[in-house]
C-alpha positions in Angstrom: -2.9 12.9 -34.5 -4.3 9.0 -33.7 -4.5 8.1 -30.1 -2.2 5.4 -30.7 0.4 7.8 -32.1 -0.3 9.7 -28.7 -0.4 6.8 -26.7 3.5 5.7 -28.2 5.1 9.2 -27.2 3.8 9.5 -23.8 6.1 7.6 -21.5 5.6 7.4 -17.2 7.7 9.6 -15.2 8.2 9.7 -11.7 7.7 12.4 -8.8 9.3 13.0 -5.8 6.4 14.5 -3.5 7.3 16.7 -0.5 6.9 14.3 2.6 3.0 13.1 3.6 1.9 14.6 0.6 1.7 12.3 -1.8 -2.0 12.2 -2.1 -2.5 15.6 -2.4 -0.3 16.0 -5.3 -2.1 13.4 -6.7 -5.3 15.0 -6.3 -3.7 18.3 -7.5 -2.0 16.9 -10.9 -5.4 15.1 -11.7 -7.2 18.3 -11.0 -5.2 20.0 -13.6 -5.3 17.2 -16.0 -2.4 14.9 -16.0 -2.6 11.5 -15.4 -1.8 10.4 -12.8 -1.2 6.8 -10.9 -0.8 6.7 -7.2 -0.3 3.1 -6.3 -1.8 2.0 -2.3 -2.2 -0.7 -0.2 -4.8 -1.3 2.1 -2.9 -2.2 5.5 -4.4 -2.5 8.9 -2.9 -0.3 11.5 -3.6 0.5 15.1 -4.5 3.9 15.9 -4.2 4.3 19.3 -5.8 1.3 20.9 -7.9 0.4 18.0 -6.6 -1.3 14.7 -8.0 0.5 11.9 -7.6 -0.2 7.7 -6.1 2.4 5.8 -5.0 3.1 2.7 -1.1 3.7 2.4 1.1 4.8 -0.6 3.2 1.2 -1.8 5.9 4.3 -2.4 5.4 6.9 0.6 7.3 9.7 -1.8 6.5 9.1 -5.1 3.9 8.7 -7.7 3.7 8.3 -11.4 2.5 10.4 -13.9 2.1 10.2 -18.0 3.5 12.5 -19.9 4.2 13.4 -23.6 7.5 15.4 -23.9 6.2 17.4 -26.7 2.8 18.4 -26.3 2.2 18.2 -22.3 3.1 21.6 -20.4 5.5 20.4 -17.7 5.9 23.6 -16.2 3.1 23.5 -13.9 4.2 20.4 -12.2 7.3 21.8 -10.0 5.0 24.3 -8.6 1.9 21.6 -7.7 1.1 21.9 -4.0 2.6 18.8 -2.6 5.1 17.8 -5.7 8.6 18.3 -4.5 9.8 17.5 -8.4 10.4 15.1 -11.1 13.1 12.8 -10.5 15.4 13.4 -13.1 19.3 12.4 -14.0 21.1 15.8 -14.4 18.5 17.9 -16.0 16.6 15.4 -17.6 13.6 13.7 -16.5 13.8 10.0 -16.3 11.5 8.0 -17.9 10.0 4.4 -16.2 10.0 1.4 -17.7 5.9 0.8 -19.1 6.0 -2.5 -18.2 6.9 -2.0 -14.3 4.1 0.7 -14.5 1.8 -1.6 -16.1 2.8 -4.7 -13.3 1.8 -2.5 -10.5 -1.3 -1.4 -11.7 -2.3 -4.7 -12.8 -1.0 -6.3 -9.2 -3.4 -3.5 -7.6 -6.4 -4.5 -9.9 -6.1 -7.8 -8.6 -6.2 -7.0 -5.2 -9.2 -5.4 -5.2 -12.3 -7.1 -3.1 -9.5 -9.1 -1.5 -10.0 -8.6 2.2 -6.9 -6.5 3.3 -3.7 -8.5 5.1 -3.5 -7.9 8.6 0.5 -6.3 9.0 0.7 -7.5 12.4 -0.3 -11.5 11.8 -0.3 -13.8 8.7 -2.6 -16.9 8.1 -0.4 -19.9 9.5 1.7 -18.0 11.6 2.7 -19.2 14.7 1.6 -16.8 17.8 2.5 -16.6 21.2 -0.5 -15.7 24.0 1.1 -13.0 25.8 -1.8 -12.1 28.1 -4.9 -13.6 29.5 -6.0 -17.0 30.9 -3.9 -18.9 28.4 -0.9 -16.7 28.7 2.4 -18.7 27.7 0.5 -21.3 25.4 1.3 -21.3 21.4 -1.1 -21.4 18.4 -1.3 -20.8 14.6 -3.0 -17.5 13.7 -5.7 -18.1 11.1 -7.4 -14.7 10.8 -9.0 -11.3 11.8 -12.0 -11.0 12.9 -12.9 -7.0 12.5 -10.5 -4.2 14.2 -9.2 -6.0 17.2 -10.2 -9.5 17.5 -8.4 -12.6 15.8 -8.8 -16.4 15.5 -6.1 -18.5 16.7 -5.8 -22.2 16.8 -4.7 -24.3 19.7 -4.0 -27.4 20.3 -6.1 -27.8 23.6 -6.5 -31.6 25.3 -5.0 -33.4 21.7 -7.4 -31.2 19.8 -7.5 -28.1 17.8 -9.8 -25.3 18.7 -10.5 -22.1 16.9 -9.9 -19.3 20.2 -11.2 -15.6 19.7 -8.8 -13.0 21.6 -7.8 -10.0 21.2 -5.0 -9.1 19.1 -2.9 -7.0 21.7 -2.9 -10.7 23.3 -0.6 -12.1 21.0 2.9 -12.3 19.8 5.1 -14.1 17.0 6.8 -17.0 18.4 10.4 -17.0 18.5 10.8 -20.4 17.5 
């Protein structure tokens, strides 16, 4: 049979993992062959006192995976360490739409070699300095600067300056 004949019955699926474990049942379906897609962000997080970039599911439960409904074995799937099952509508597995698959992955393509977003702080933002010397002044926050330092801009003596603090010093403004 012609891979494009292949290609046209295999449709995405999704899978409901058992809770934390989406990336090991994504390891464990690839390792037995499927294909799989695991779509993640790369978010920065603290961790304890530090801020540290990680790489987070975009769906903390579920993943994707392609399947043919003829000539793919299913059956190992439900008993994959980590897969809690296939998200189905009474006893039939749902399929997902190609084209939101397709999006996603090509939204993660184009992501990659972007720096990562800081969660806590977007470019423009207005911040409020919460601790420190300048305590109680406002700013816009323009960036981070590796795990816990940030550039902020202020508006000191009718000019703009670029400040390096600490992130645990700022806020968003409430207005």
């Amino acid at each position: 049979m012609s891979e494009a004949r292949d290609a046209a019955k295999a449709r995405w699926y999704l899978i409901q993992c058992k809770g934390g474990e989406s990336f090991r049942a994504a390891e464990n379906l690839t390792n037995q062959g499927f294909h799989v897609f695991h779509p993640l962000l790369e978010v920065e997080k603290k961790r304890g006192s530090k801020l540290r970039w990680v790489e987070e599911p975009l769906f903390p439960y579920y993943l994707f995976i392609r399947l043919d409904q003829v000539d793919d074995n299913w059956r190992p799937i439900r008993s994959t360490r980590g897969v809690l099952k296939l998200v189905s509508f009474g006893t039939t597995p749902t399929a997902v739409s190609t084209l939101l698959v397709e999006a996603l992955m090509a939204s993660g393509e184009s992501r990659k070699g972007q720096p990562a977003e800081n969660v806590y702080f977007r470019a423009g933002e207005q911040v409020e300095i919460i601790d420190g010397s300048l305590t109680s002044l406002s700013g816009v926050f323009e960036s981070s600067k590796g795990d816990e330092r940030v550039i902020v801009l202020l508006n000191l003596i009718n000019q703009q300056q670029r400040i390096e603090l600490s992130s645990r010093q700022l806020r968003r403004s409430e207005h």
